[in-house]
N, C-alpha and C positions, 0 to 999 in steps of 0.2 A: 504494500500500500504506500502514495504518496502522497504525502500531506502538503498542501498548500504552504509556502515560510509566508508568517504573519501577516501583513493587509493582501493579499494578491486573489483576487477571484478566481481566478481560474488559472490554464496553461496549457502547452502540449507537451509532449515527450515522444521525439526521433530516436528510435533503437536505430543506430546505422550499421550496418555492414562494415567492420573495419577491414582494413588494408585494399580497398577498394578505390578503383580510381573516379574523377571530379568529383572533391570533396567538397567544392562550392553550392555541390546540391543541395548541402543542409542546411543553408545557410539563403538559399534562393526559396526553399521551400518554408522557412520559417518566416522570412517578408513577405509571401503571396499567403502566411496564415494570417497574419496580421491585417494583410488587406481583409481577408474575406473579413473578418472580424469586424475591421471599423465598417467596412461595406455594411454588414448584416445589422450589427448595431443602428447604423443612419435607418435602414426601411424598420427596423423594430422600433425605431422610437413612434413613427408615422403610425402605429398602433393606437400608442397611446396618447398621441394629440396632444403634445406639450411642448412646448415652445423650451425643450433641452437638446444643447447639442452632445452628445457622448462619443468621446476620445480615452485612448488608448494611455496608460504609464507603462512601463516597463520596470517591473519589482525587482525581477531576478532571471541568472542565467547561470544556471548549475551544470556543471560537468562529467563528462563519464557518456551516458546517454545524453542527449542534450536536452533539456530541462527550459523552456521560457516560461515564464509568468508574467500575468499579465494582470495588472488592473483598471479596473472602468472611472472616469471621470468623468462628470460633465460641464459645460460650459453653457452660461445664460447674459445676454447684455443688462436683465436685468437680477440683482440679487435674490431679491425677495423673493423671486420665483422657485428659486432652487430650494429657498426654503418653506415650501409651501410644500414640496412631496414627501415622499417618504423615499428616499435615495436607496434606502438599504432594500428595498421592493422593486427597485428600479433596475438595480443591480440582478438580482435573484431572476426576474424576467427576465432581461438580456442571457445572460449565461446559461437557465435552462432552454430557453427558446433553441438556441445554436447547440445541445445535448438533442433539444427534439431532431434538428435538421441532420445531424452527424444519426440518431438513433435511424431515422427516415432513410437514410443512404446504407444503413447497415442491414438494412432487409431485403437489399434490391440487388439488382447487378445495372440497372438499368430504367428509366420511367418510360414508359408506352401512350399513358395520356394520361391528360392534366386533373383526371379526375383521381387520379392519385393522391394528388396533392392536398385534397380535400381533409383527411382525417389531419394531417400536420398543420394544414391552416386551423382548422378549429381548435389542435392541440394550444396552437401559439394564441388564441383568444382565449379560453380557457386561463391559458399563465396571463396573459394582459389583463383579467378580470382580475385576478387576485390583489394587484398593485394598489389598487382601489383611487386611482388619481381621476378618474371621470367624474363628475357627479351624478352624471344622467347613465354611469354603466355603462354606456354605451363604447363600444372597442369596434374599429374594422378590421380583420384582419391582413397579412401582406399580399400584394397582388401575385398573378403566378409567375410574372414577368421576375418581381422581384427575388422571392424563395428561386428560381431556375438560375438566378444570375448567382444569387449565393452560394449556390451548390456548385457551380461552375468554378466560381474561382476556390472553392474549398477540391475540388479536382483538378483545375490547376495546381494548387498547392502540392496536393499526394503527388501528383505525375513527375516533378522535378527529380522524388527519389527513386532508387533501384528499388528493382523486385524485393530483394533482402532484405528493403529500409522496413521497419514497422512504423507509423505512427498512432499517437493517442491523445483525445482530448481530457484531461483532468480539471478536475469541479469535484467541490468541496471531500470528499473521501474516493471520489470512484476514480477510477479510469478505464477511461473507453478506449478499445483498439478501434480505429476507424479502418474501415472498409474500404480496401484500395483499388479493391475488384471493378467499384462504380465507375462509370462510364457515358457521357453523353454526349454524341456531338453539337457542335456548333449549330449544325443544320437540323437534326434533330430537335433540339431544343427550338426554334425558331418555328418549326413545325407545326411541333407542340402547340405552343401559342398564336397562331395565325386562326381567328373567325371569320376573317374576312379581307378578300382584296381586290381591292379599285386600281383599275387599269387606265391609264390616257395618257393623252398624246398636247407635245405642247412645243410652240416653237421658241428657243430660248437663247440668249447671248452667252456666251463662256468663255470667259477667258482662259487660256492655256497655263497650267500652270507647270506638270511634264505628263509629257507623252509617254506614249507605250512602243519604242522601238524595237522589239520581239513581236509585238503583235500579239498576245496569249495574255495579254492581262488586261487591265482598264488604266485608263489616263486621268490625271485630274487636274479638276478644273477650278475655276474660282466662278463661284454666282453670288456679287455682293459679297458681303462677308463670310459669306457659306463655302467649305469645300465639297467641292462635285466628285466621286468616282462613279468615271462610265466607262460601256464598252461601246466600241463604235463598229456597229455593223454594216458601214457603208463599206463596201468591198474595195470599190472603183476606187472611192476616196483616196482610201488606207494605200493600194497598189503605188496612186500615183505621188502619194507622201513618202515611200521607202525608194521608189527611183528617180525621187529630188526632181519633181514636178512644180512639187506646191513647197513653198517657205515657210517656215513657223520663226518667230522671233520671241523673245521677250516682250511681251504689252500684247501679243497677239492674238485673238478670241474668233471662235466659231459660233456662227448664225444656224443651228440645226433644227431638225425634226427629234424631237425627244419623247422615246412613251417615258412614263413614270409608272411604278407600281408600287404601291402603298399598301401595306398589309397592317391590319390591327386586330387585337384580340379581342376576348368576350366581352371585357368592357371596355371598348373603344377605344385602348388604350396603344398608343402610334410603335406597334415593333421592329419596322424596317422598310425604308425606303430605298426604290432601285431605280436607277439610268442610265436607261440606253440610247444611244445616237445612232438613231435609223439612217438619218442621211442629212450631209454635212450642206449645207444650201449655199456658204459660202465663207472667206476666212475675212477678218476684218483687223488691217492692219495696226499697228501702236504706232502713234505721233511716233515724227523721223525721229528727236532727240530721244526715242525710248526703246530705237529697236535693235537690240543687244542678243544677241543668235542664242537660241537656246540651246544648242550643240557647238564645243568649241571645237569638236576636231572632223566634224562632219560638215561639208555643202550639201545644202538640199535643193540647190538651184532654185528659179525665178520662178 
């Protein structure tokens, strides 16, 4: 058994593989735990509708195994506020809610649909009722978007290490081996969460920000302050851009036909937007003082 050392809520513990090579994994996989952590923490607090921000101290780091602890604070601009809840119920919800999520991943190899999710969202309301910070009771639980992204970067986390590694989450006496078997892809996941997508077509300015000189990936673009990635399916175009038909410079933007496709979940909630450039209708120079070649070792001709 491993006892918490004095204030620390919680922790993990990397059994590493020794005499093993990139030993930097333990050490990669311990910052993307911490992510997951402040991540999951921020959508846990959105439970319970309080104007606290909760961040991460670092207690301790013990040796042999590798040992981090970690404890929770929060942050408010204003005082009084913090002292208005009960912190030590703030804390206990944060810490078992991410025991539900790690318990969640340890029954599975894998989620299939989102109605999976369903017993662990109500688990994590359930713990948000207890804090008693509402007055009206009332708790929403996390979206699915949210609980999938925290899972995600808690398997980012496992994956850095070897097969060999073990990891574990520890809270108050127990510790948990986490389940390293789980597994979701990217695609997958987005899957998952997609109710609904809207398709259309829209003619749009872009300016070049770099190209795709392989032709196998997407280019991006600037729209206003937004970065653009697209793929550009205009055939012709592309041909006559790699045998230095058409110039691209710095300041340089394309006049296209663009579909867009917008995918959102159950609750309307915006999961991923896509663009494509059907066809390029025309390129639109940069004022002369701004046209600075965006390839310095290549001519694309005139």
């Amino acid at each position: 058994m491993i006892l918490s050392p004095g204030r620390a809520d919680f922790g993990f513990k990397i059994e590493f593989a020794r005499d093993t090579e990139d030993p930097s994994r333990v050490f990669r996989a311990l910052s993307k735990l911490i992510d997951f952590c402040q991540f999951t923490d921020k959508n846990l607090i959105k439970t319970l509708d309080i104007e606290l921000e909760p961040d991460l101290l670092l207690e301790d780091i013990q040796p042999g195994s590798i040992i981090l602890w970690l404890k929770n604070i929060f942050k408010s601009e204003n005082e009084t506020t913090i002292k208005n809840f009960n912190i030590k119920a703030i804390i206990v919800f944060l810490v078992e809610s991410k025991s539900s999520i790690i318990n969640f991943i340890n029954k599975r190899s894998t989620i299939n649909s989102t109605s999976e999710l369903l017993d662990l969202k109500n688990k994590i309301k359930s713990l948000a009722e207890k804090t008693d910070v509402k007055k009206l009771g009332i708790y929403t639980p996390p979206t699915d978007k949210d609980l999938l992204s925290s899972i995600d970067k808690l398997q980012s986390a496992s994956s850095e290490l070897q097969e060999a590694d073990q990891l574990y989450y520890l809270f108050g006496s127990s510790n948990w081996l986490i389940n390293r078997d789980f597994s979701i892809s990217s695609d997958s996941r987005e899957n998952l969460l997609v109710e609904e997508t809207v398709r259309s077509e829209s003619k749009m300015i872009l300016k070049v920000k770099k190209p795709d000189l392989l032709g196998a990936s997407k280019w991006e673009f600037k729209h206003g302050k937004k970065t653009i990635d697209a793929k550009i399916n205009d055939l012709e175009w592309l041909k006559k851009f790699k045998q230095g038909e058409i110039t691209l410079a710095s300041g340089y933007a394309v006049k296209a036909q663009v579909e867009i496709v917008t995918q959102y979940d159950s609750q309307g909630e915006l999961i991923s937007i896509q663009h494509t450039i059907q066809k390029v209708l025309a390129v639109i120079p940069a004022p002369p003082d701004n046209q600075l070649s965006l390839f310095k070792d290549q001519n694309l001709g005139s």
